[in-house]
KERO-694833 format. One record per residue (C-alpha): x, y, z; residue in three letters; chain. Coordinates in pm, whole numbers, plus 50000, padded with zeros to 5 digits. Example, Ala and Ser with C-alpha at 12.3 -4.5 7.8 and 13.67 -1.06 7.14 Angstrom:
<rs>
px,py,pz,minu,marmi
51230,49550,50780,ALA,A
51367,49894,50714,SER,A
</rs>
This chain:
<rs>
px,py,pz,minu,marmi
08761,44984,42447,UNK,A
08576,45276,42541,UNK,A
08445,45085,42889,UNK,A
08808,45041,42971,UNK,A
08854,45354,42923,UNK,A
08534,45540,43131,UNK,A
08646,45313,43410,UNK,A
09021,45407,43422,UNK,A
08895,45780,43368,UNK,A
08660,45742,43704,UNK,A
08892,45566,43879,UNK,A
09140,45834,43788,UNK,A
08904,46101,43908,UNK,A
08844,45924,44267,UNK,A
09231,45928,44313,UNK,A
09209,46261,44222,UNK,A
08972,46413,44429,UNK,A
09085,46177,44765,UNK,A
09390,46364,44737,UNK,A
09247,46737,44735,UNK,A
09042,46648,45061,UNK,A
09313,46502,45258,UNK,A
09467,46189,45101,UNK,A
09323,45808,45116,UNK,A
09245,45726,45440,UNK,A
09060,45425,45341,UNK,A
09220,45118,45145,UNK,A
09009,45232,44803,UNK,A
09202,44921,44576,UNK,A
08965,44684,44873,UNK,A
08690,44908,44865,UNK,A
08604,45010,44520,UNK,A
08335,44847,44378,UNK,A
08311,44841,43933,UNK,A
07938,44934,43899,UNK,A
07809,44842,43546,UNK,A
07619,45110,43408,UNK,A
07495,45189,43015,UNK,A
07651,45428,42734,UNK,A
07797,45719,42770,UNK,A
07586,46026,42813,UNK,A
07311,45784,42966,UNK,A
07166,45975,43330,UNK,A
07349,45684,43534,UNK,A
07683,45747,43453,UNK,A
07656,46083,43527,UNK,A
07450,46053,43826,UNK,A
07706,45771,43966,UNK,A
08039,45991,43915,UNK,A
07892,46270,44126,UNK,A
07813,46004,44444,UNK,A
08148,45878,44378,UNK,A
08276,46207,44437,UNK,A
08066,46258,44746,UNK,A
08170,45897,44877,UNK,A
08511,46035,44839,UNK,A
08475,46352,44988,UNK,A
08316,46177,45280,UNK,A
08546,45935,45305,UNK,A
08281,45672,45231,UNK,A
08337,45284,45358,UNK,A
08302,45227,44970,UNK,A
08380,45360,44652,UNK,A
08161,45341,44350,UNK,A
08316,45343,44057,UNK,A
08106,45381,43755,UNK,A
08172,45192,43432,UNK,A
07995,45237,43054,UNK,A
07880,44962,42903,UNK,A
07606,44961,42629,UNK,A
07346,44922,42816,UNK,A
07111,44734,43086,UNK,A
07064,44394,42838,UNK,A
07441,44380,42811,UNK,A
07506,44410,43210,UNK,A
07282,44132,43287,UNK,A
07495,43890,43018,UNK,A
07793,43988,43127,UNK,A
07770,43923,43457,UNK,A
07568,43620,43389,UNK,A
07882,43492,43186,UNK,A
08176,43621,43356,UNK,A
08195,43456,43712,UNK,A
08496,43702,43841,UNK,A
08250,43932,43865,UNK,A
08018,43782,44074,UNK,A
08218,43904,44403,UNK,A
08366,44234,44333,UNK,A
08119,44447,44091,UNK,A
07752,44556,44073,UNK,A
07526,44590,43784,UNK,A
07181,44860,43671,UNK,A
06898,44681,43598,UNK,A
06519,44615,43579,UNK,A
06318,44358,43735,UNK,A
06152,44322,43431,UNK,A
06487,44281,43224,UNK,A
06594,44022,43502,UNK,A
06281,43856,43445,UNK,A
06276,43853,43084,UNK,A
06674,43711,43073,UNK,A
06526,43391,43225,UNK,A
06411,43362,42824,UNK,A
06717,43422,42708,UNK,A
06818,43230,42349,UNK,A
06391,43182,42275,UNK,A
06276,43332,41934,UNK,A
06137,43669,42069,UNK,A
06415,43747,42269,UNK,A
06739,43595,42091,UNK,A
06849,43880,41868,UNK,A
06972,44041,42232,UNK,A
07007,43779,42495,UNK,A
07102,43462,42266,UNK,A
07187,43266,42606,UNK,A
06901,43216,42880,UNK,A
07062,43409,43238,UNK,A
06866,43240,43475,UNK,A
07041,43350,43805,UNK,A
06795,43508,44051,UNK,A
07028,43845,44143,UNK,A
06990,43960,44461,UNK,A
06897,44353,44485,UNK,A
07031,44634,44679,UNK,A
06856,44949,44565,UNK,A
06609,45100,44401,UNK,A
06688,45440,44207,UNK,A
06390,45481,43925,UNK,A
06147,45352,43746,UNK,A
06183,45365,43400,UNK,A
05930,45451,43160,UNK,A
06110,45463,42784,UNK,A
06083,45181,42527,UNK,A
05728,45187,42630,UNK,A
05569,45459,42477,UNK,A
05778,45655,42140,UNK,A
05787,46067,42011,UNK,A
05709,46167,41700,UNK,A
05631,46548,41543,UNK,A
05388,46404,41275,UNK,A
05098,46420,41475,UNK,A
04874,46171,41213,UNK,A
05030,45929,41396,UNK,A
04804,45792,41608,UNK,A
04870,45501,41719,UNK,A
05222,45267,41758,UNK,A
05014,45064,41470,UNK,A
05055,45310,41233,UNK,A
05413,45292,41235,UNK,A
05446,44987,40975,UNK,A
05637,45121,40705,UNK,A
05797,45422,40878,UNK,A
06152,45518,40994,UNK,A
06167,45436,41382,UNK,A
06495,45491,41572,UNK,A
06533,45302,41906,UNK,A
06869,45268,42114,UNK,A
07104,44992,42106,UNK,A
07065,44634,42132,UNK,A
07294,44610,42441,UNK,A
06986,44820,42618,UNK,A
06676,44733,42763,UNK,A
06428,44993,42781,UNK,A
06594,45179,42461,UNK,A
06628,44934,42258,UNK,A
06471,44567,42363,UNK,A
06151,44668,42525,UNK,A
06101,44885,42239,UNK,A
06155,44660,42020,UNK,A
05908,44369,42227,UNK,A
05636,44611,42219,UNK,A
05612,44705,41905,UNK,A
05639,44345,41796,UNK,A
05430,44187,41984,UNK,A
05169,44428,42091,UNK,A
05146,44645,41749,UNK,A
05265,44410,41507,UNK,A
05579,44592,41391,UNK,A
05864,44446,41324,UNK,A
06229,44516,41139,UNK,A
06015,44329,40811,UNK,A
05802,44548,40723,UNK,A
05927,44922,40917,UNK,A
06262,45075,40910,UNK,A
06368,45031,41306,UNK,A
06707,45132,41340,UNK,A
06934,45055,41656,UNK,A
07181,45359,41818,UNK,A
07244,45543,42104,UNK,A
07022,45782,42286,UNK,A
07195,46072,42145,UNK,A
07210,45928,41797,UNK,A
06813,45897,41815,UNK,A
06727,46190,41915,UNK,A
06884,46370,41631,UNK,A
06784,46174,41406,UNK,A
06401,46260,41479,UNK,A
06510,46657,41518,UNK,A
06680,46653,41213,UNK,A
06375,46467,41038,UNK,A
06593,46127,40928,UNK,A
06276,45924,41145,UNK,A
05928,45944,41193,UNK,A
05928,45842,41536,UNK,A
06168,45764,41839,UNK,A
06221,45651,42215,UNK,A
06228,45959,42449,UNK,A
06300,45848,42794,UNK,A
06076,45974,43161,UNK,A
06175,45868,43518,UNK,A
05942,45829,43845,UNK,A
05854,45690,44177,UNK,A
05669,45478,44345,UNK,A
05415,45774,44443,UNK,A
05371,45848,44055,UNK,A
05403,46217,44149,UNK,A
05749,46336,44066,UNK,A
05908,46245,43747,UNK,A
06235,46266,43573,UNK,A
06232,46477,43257,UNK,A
06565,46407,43113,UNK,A
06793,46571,42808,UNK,A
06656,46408,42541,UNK,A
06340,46539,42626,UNK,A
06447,46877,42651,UNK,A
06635,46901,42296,UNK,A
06339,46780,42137,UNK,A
06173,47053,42312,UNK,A
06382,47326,42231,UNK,A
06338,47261,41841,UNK,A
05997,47411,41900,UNK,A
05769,47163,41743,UNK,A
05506,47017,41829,UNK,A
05579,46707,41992,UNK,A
05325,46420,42005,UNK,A
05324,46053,42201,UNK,A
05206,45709,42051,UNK,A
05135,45524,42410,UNK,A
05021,45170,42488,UNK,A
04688,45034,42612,UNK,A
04664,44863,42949,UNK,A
04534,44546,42760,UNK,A
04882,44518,42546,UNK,A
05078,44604,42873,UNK,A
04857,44251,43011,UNK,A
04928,44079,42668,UNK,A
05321,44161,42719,UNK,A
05342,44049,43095,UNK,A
05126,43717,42967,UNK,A
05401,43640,42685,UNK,A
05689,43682,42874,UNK,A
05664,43653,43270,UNK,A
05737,44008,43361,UNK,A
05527,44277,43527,UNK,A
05507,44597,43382,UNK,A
05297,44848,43547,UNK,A
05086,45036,43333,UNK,A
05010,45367,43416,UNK,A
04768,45686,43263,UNK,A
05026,45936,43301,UNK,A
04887,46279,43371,UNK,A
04846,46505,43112,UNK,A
05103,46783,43084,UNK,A
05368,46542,43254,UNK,A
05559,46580,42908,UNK,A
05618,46863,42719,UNK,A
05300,46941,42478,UNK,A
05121,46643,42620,UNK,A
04810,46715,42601,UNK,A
04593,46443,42735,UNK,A
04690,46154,42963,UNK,A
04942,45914,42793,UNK,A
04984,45511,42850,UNK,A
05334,45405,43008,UNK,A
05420,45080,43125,UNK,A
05694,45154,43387,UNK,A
05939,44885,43495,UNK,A
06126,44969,43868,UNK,A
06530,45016,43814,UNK,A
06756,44841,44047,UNK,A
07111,44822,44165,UNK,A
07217,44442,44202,UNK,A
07466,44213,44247,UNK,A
07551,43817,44264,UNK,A
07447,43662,44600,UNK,A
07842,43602,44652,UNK,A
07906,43962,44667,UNK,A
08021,44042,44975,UNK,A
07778,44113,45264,UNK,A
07992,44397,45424,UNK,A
08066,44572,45131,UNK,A
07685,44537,44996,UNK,A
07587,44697,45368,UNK,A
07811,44962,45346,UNK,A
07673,45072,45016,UNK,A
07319,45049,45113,UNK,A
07446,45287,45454,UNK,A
07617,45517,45256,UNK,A
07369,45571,44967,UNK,A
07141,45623,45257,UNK,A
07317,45846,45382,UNK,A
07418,46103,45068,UNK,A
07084,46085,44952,UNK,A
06960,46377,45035,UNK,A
07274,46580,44919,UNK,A
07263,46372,44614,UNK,A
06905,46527,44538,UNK,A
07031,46863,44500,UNK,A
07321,46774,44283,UNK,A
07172,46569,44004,UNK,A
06845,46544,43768,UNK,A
06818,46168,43812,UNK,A
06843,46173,44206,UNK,A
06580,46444,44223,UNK,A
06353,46163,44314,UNK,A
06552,45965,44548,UNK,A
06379,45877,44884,UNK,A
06391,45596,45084,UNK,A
06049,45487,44994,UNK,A
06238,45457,44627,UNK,A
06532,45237,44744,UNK,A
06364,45000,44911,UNK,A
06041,44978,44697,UNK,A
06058,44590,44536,UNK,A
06258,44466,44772,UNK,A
06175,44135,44960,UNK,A
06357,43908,45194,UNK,A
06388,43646,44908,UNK,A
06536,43865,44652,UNK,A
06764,44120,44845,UNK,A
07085,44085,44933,UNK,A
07182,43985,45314,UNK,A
07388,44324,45383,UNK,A
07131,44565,45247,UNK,A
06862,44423,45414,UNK,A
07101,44385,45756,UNK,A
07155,44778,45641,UNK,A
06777,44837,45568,UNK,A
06677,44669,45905,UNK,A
06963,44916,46120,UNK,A
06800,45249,45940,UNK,A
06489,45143,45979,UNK,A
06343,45170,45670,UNK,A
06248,44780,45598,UNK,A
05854,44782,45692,UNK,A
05882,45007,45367,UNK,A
05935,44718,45137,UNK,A
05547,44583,45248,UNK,A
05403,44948,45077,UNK,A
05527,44786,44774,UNK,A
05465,44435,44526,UNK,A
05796,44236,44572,UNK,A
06017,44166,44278,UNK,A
05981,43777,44146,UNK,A
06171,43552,43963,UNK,A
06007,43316,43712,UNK,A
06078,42935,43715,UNK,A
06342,42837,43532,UNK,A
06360,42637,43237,UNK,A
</rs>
């Protein structure tokens, strides 16, 4: 499988580069940690294999090793599923996918979580919020409206991911009415998608945007760029802060809607409604307490290197990592690692993750 094989390549890589600095001081078959991540050519995996490289180069307590997968939906079912993973690996995610996996195997979410995961993961991170899935591209610009989209060609990513492909899919469902009966909505992977709107095969198509808790800096990443360079006009279909309400109602989650300023995307004119949802690294509350405060120290710690080395870390702070976090849903070590850098009165500028009762 390709997973297998992105995690034998990174793992290949860290053995690699720990014996150009100096050899392996540290015991890395202990200290490696499998970090589930989302296909390849996704900002994550890339982002990931450079920190590993720094970890290694700095001769890190841990070492990250990142592993595809396809995507955010599939990380949270796999580890809900396969227990030997509960003390050894990590997983990306959402708080609102976390939330939404406590519906698992109900009508509106079945197609891509057909089992309810109703374990209440304990956080370590934060490293974006996400803003795709909730808000589509399109260069016919008589599109007005995600409404107007019944009937048309609409390509969204995979099943296996949240943002790209379920949240998409929830929103245009259940807040526009759209739905695989009556539009063409078509399932691949980021790259896939994107071509397929440059090269005209769709009318419309997720584009992805990162931020921060401040709203102020934002992630514009490749996809949004090659649709850019065709030189077209590129225009939005957003969402309402009422639907955003409606979506939170129907399934327990809390998107934050936000008016995102105008000119924050290429040839956006005006200001655009985004529901964000706040990324996480997580893990099982077995994981091990040392090893989930060492990680917490030494992402701390290569932060601000990591900033200058990679697109999706451009808007790491610590304000970021610990944004979400609360004593009830972080895990021990990071907030034992939290409390030592002082940085966990930072968690109170911020609305706490929550977990909804299970049924």
């Amino acid at each position: 499988m390709k997973t297998l094989g992105i995690r034998n390549l990174t793992l290949a890589a860290a053995v690699g580069a720990a014996a150009l600095i100096g050899g392996t001081h540290k015991s890395w078959a202990t200290d490696a940690i499998s970090v589930l991540l989302c296909p390849f050519g996704c900002g994550p995996i890339a982002g990931d294999t450079i920190l590993m490289n720094q970890m290694v180069k700095e001769g890190a307590d841990v070492l990250l090793l990142p592993q595809e997968t396809p995507g955010y939906m599939y990380n949270v079912r796999e580890m809900g599923r396969n227990q030997n993973k509960w003390k050894h690996s990590i997983f990306a995610t959402e708080d609102t996918l976390i939330q939404i996996a406590y519906s698992g195997g109900s009508p509106e979410v079945e197609e891509f979580l057909p089992e309810p995961v109703q374990i209440p993961w304990k956080l370590l991170y934060g490293e974006a919020w996400w803003g795709q899935g909730k808000f589509l591209v399109t260069f016919d610009c008589s599109l007005e409206s995600m409404a107007d989209l019944e009937g048309k060609r609409i390509s969204l990513g995979l099943r296996g991911q949240s943002d790209w492909g379920v949240f998409s899919r929830l929103f245009l469902e259940h807040g526009y009415g759209i739905t695989p009966d009556n539009s063409d909505i078509r399932h691949m992977t980021p790259g896939q998608l994107t071509q397929q709107l440059i090269d005209g095969a769709t009318d419309a198509a997720v584009t992805p945007i990162g931020a921060e808790p401040s709203m102020t800096n934002f992630i514009i990443p490749g996809p949004v760029r090659q649709l850019e360079a065709t030189g077209k006009k590129m225009c939005y279909l957003g969402v309402t802060e009422d639907i955003v309400s409606v979506l939170n109602e129907k399934f327990g989650t809390t998107w934050l809607y936000v008016d995102l300023p105008a000119n924050t995307l290429p040839h956006q004119d005006e200001p655009l409604g985004i529901a964000f949802n706040k990324g996480f690294k997580a893990a099982h509350e077995s994981f091990d307490e040392t090893r989930a405060y060492n990680l917490v120290m030494t992402v701390a710690a290569l932060g601000p290197k990591m900033k200058e080395l990679h697109g999706l870390w451009s808007i790491w702070s610590p304000d970021l990592m610990t944004c979400g976090l609360s004593e009830d849903n972080t895990h021990p070590g990071a907030i034992r690692a939290y409390k030592e850098l002082g940085w966990w009165d930072r968690t109170a500028n911020c609305d706490p993750m929550t977990y909804p009762d299970a049924g």
